[in-house]
SELUM-8666 format. One record per residue: x, y, z of N, C-alpha, C in turn; residue in three letters. Coordinates in steps of 0.02 Angstrom, whole numbers, plus 50000, padded with zeros to 5 digits. Atoms other than C-alpha are relative to their C-alpha. Example, Ala and Ser with C-alpha at 12.3 -4.5 7.8 and 13.67 -1.06 7.14 Angstrom:
<recs>
<rec><n_c1>50045</n_c1><n_c2>49941</n_c2><n_c3>50000</n_c3><ca_c1>50615</ca_c1><ca_c2>49775</ca_c2><ca_c3>50390</ca_c3><c_c1>50045</c_c1><c_c2>50060</c_c2><c_c3>50000</c_c3><resn>Ala</resn></rec>
<rec><n_c1>49958</n_c1><n_c2>49941</n_c2><n_c3>49997</n_c3><ca_c1>50684</ca_c1><ca_c2>49947</ca_c2><ca_c3>50357</ca_c3><c_c1>49961</c_c1><c_c2>50055</c_c2><c_c3>50037</c_c3><resn>Ser</resn></rec>
</recs>
This chain:
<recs>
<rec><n_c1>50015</n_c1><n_c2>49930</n_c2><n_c3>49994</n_c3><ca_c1>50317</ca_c1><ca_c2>49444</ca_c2><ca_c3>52190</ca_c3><c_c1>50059</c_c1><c_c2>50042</c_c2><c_c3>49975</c_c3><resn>Unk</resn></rec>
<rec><n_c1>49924</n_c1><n_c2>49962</n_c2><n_c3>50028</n_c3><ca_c1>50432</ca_c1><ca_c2>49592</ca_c2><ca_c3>52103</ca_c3><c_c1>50018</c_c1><c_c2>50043</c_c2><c_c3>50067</c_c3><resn>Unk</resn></rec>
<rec><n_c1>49957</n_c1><n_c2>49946</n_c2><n_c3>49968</n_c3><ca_c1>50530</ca_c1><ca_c2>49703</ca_c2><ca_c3>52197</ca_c3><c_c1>49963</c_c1><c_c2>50062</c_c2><c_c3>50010</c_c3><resn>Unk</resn></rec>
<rec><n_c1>50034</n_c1><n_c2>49926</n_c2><n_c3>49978</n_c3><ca_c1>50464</ca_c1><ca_c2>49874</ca_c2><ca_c3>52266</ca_c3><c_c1>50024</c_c1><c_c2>50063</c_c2><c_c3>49914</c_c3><resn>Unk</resn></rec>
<rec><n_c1>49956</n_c1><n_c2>49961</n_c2><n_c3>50056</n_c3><ca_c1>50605</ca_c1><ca_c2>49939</ca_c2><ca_c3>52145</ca_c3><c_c1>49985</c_c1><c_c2>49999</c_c2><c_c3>49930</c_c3><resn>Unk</resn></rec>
<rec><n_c1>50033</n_c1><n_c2>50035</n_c2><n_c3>50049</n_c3><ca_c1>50539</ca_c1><ca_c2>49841</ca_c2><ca_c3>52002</ca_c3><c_c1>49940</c_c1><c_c2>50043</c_c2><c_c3>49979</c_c3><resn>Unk</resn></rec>
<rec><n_c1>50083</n_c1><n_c2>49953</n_c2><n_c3>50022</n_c3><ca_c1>50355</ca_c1><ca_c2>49916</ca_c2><ca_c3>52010</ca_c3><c_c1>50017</c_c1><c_c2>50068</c_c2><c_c3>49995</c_c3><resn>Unk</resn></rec>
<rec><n_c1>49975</n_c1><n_c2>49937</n_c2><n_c3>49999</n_c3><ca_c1>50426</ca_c1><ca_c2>50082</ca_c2><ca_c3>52050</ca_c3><c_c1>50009</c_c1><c_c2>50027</c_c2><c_c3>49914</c_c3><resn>Unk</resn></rec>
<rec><n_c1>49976</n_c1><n_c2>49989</n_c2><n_c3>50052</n_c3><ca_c1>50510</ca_c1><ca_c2>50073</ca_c2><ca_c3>51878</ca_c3><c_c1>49947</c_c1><c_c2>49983</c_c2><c_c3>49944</c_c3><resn>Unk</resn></rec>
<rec><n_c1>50059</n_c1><n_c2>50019</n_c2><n_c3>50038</n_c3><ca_c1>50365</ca_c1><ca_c2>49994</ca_c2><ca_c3>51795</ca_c3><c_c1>49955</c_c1><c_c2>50063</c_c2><c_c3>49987</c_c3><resn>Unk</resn></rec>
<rec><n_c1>50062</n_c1><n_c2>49963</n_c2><n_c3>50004</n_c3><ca_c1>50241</ca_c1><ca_c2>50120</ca_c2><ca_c3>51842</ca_c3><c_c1>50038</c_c1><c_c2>50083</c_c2><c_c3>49963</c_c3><resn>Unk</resn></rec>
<rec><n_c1>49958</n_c1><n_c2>49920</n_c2><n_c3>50037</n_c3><ca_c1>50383</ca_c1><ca_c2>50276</ca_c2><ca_c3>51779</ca_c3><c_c1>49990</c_c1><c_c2>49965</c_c2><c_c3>49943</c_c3><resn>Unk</resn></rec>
<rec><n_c1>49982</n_c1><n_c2>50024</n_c2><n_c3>50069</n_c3><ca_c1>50385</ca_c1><ca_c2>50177</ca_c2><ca_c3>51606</ca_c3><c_c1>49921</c_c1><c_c2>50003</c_c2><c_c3>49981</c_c3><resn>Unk</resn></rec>
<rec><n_c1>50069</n_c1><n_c2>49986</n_c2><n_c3>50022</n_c3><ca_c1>50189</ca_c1><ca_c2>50176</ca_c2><ca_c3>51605</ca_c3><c_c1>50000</c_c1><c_c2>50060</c_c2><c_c3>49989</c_c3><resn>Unk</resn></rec>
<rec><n_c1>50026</n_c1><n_c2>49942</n_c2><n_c3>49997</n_c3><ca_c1>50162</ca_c1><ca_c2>50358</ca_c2><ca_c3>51640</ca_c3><c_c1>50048</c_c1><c_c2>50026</c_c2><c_c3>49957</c_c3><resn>Unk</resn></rec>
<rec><n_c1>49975</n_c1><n_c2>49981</n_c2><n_c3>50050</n_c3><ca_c1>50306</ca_c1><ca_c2>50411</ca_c2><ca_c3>51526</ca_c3><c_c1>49961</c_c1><c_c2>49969</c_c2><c_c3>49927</c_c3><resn>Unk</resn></rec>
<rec><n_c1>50025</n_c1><n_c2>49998</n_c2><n_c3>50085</n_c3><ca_c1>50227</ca_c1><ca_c2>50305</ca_c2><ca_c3>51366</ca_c3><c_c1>49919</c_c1><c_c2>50036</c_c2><c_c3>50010</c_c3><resn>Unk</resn></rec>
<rec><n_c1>50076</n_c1><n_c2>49962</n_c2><n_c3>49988</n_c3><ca_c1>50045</ca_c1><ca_c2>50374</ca_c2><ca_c3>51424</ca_c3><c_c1>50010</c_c1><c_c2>50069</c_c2><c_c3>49990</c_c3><resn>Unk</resn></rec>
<rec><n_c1>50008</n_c1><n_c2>49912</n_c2><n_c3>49999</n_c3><ca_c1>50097</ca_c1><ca_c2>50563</ca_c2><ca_c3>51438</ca_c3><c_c1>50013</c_c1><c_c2>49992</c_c2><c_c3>49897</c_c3><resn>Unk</resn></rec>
<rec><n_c1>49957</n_c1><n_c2>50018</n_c2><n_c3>50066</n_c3><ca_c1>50202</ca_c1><ca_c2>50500</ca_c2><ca_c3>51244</ca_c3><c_c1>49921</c_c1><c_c2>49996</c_c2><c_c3>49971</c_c3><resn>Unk</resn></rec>
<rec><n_c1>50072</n_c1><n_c2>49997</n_c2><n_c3>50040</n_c3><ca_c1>50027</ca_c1><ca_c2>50462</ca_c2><ca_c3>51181</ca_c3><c_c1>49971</c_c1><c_c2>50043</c_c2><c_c3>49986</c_c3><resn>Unk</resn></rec>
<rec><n_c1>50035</n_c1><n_c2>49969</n_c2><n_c3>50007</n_c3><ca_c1>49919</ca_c1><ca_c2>50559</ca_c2><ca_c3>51240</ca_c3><c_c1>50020</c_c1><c_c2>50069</c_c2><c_c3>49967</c_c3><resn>Unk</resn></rec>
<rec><n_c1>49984</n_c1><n_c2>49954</n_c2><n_c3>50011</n_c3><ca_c1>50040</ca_c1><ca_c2>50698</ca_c2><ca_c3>51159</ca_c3><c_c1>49989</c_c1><c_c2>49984</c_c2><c_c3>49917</c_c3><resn>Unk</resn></rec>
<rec><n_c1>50015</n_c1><n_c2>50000</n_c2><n_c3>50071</n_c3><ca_c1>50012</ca_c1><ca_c2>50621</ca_c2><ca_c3>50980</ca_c3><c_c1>49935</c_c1><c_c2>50015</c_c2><c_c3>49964</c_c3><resn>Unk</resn></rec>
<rec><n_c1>50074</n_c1><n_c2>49950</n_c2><n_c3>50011</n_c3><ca_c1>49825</ca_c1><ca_c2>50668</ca_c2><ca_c3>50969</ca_c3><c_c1>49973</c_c1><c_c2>49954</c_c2><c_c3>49941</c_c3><resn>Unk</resn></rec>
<rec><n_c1>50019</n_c1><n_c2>50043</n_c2><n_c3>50051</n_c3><ca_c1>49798</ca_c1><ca_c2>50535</ca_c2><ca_c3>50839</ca_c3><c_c1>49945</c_c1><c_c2>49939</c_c2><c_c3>50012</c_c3><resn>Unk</resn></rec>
<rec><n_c1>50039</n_c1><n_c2>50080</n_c2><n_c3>49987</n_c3><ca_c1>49663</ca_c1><ca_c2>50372</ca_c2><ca_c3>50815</ca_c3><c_c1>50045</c_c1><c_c2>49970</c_c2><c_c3>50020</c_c3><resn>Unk</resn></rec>
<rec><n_c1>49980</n_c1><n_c2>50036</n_c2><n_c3>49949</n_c3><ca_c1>49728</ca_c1><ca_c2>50227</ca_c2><ca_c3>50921</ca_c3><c_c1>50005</c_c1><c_c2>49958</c_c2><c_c3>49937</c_c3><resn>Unk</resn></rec>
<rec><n_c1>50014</n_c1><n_c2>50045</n_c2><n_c3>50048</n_c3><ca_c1>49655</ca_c1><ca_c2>50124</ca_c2><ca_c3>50740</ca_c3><c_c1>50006</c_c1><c_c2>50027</c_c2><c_c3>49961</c_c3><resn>Unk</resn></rec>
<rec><n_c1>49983</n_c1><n_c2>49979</n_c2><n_c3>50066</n_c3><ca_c1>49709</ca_c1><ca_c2>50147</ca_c2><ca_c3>50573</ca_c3><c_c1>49943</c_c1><c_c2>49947</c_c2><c_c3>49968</c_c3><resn>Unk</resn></rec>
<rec><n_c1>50018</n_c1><n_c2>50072</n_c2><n_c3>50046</n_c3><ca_c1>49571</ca_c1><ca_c2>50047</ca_c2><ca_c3>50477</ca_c3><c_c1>50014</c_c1><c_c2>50033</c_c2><c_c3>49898</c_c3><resn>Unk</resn></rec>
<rec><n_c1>49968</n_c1><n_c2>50004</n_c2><n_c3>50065</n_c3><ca_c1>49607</ca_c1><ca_c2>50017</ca_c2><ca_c3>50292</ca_c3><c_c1>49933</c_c1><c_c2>50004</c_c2><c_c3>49941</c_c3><resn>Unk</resn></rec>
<rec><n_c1>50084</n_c1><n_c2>49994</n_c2><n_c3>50024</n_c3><ca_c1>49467</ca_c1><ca_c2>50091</ca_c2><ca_c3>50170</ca_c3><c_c1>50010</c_c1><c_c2>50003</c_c2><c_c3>49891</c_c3><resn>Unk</resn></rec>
<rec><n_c1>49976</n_c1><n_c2>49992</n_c2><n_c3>50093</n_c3><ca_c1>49434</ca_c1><ca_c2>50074</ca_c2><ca_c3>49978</ca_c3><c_c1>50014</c_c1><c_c2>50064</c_c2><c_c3>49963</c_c3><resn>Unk</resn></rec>
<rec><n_c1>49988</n_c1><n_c2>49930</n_c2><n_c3>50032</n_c3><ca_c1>49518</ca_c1><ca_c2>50205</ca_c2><ca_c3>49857</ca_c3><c_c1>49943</c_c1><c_c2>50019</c_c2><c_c3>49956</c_c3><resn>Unk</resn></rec>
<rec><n_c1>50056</n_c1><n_c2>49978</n_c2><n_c3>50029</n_c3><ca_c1>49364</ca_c1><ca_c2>50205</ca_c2><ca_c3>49762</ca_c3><c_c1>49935</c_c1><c_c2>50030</c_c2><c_c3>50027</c_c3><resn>Unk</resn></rec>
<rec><n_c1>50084</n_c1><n_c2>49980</n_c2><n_c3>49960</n_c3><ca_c1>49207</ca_c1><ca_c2>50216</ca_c2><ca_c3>49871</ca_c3><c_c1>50006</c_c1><c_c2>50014</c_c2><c_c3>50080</c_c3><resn>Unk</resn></rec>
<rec><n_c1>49983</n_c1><n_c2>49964</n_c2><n_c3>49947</n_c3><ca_c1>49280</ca_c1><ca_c2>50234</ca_c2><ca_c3>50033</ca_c3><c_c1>49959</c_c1><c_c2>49955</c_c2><c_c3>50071</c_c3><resn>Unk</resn></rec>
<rec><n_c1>50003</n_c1><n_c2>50060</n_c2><n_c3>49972</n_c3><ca_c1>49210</ca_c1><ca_c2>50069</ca_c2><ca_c3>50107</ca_c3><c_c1>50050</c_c1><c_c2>49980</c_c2><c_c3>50012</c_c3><resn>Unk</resn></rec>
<rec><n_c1>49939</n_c1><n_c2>50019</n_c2><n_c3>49949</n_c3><ca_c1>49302</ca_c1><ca_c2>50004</ca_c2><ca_c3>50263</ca_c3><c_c1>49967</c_c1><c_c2>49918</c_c2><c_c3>49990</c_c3><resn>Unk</resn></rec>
<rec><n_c1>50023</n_c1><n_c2>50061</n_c2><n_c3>50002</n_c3><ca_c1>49201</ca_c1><ca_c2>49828</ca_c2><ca_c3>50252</ca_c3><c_c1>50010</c_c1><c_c2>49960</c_c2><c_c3>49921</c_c3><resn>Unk</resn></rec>
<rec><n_c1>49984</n_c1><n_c2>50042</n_c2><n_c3>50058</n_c3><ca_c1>49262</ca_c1><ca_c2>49677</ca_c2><ca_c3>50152</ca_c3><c_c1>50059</c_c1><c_c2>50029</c_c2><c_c3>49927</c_c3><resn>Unk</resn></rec>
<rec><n_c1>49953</n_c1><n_c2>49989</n_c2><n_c3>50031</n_c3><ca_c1>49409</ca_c1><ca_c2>49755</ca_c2><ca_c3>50089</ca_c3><c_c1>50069</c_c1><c_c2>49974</c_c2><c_c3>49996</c_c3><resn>Unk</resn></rec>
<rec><n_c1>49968</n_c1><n_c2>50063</n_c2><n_c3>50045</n_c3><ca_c1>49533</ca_c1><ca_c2>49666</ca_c2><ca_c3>49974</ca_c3><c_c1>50085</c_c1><c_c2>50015</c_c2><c_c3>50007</c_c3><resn>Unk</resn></rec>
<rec><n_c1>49935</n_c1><n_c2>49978</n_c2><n_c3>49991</n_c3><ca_c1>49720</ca_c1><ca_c2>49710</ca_c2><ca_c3>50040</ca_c3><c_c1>50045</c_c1><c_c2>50004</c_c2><c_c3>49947</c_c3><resn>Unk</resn></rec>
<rec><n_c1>49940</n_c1><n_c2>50009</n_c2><n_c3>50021</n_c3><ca_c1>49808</ca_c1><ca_c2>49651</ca_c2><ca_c3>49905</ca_c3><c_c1>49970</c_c1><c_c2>50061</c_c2><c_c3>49930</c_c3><resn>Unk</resn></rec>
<rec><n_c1>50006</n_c1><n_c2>49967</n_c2><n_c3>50074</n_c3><ca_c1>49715</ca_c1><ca_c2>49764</ca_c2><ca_c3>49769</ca_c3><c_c1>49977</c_c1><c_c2>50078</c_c2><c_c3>50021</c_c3><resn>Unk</resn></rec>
<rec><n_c1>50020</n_c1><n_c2>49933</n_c2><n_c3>49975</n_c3><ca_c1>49675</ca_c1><ca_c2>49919</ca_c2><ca_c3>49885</ca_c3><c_c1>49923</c_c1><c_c2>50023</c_c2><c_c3>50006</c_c3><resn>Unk</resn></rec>
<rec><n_c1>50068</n_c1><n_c2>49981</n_c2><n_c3>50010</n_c3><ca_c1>49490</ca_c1><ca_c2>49912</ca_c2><ca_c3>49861</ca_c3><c_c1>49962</c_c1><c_c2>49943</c_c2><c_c3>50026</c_c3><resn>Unk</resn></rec>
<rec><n_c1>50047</n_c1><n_c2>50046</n_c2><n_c3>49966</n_c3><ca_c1>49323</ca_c1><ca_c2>49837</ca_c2><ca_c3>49927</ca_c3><c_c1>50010</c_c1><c_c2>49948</c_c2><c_c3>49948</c_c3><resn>Unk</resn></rec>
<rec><n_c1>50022</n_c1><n_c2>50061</n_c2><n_c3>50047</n_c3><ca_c1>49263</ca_c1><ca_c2>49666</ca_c2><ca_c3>49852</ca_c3><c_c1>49922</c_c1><c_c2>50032</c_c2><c_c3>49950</c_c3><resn>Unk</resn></rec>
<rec><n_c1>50037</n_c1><n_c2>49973</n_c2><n_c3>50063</n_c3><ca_c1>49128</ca_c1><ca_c2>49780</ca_c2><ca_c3>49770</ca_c3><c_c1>50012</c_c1><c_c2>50010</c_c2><c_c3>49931</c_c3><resn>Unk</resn></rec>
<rec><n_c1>49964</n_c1><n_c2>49955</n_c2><n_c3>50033</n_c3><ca_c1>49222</ca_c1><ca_c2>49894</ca_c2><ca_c3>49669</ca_c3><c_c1>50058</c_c1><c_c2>49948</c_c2><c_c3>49968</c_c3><resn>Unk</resn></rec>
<rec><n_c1>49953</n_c1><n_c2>50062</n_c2><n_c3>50065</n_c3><ca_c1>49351</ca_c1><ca_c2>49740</ca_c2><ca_c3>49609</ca_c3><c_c1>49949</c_c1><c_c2>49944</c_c2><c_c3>49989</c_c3><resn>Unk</resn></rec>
<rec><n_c1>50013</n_c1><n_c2>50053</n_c2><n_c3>50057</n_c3><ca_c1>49220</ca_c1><ca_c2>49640</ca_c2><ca_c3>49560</ca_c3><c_c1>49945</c_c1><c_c2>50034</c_c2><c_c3>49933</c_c3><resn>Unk</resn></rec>
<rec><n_c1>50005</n_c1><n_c2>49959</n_c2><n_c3>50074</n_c3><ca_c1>49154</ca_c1><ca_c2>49788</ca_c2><ca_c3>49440</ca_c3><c_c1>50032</c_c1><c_c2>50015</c_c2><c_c3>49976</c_c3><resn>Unk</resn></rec>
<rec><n_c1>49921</n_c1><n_c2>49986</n_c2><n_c3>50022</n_c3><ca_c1>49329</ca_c1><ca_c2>49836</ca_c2><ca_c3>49391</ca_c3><c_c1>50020</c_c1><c_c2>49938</c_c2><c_c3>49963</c_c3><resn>Unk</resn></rec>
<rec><n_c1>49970</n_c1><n_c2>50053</n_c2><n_c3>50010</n_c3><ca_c1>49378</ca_c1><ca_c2>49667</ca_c2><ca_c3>49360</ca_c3><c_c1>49952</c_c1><c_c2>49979</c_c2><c_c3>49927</c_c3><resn>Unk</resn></rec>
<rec><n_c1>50037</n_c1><n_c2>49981</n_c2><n_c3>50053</n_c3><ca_c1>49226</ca_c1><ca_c2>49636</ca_c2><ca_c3>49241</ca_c3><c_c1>50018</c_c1><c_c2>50037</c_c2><c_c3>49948</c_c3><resn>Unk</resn></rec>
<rec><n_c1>49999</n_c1><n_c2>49942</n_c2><n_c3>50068</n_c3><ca_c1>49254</ca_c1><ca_c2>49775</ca_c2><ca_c3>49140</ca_c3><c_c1>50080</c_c1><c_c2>49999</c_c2><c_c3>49998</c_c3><resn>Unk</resn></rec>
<rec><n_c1>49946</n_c1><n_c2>50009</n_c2><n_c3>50014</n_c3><ca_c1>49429</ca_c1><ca_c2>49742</ca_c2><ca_c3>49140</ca_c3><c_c1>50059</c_c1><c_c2>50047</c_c2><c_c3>50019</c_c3><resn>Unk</resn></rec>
<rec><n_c1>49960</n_c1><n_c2>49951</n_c2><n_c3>49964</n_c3><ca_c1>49507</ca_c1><ca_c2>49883</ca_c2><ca_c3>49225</ca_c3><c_c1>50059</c_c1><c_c2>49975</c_c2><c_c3>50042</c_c3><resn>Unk</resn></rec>
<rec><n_c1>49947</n_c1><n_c2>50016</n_c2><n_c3>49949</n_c3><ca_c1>49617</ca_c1><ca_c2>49806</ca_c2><ca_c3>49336</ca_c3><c_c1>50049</c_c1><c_c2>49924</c_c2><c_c3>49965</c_c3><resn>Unk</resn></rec>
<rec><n_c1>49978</n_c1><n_c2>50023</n_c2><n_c3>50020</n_c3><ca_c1>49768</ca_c1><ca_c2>49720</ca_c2><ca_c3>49263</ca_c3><c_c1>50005</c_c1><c_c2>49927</c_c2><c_c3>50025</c_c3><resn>Unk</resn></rec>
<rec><n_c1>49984</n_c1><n_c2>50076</n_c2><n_c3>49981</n_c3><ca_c1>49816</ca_c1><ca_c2>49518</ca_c2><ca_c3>49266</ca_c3><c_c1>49938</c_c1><c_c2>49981</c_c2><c_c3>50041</c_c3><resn>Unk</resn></rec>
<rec><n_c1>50081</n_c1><n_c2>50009</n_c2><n_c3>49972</n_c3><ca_c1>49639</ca_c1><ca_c2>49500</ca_c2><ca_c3>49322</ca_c3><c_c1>49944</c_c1><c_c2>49992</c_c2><c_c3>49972</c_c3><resn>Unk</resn></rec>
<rec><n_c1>50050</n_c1><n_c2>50025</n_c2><n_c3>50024</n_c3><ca_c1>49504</ca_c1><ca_c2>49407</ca_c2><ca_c3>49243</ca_c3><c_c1>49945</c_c1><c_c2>49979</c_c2><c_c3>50024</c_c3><resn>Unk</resn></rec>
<rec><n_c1>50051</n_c1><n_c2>50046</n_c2><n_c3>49971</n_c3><ca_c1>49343</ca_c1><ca_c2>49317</ca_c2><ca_c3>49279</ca_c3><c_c1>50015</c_c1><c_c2>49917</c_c2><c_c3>49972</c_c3><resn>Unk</resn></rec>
<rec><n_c1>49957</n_c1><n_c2>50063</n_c2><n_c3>50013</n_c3><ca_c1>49382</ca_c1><ca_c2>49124</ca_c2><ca_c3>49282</ca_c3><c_c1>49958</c_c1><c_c2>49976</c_c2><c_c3>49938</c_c3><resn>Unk</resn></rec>
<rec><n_c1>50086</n_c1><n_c2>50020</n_c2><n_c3>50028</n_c3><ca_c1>49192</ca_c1><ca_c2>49089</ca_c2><ca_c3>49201</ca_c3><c_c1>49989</c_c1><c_c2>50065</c_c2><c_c3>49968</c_c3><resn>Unk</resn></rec>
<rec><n_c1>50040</n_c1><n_c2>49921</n_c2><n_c3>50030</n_c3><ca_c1>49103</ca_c1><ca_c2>49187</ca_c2><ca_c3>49086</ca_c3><c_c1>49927</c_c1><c_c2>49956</c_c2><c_c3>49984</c_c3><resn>Unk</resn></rec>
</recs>
């Protein structure tokens, strides 16, 4: 079991980062969405965009060092 002193200090370190929050007014989640279409699903981190949108880009050749393996 902790100390009286312990929880004491615990529960001041909660309610200080809680008041700290609730003063930023911001989403809790940042999700990560394509620069093209603005689809949050099945999106490709390393190229900034859905798997839609790079595999029409990619096709048509828009997007550098990036081919189709098959044609």
């Amino acid at each position: 079991m902790a100390k009286t002193s312990l929880k004491a200090k615990q529960s001041k370190m909660y309610e200080k980062r809680f008041t700290e929050w609730k003063a930023l007014k911001q989403p809790t989640k940042f999700y990560n969405r394509c620069r093209i279409c603005g689809r949050s699903k099945s999106y490709v981190r390393d190229f900034g965009v859905c798997r839609v949108c790079l595999r029409k880009y990619a096709r048509e050749g828009n997007i550098m060092w990036l081919r189709k393996a098959s044609w």
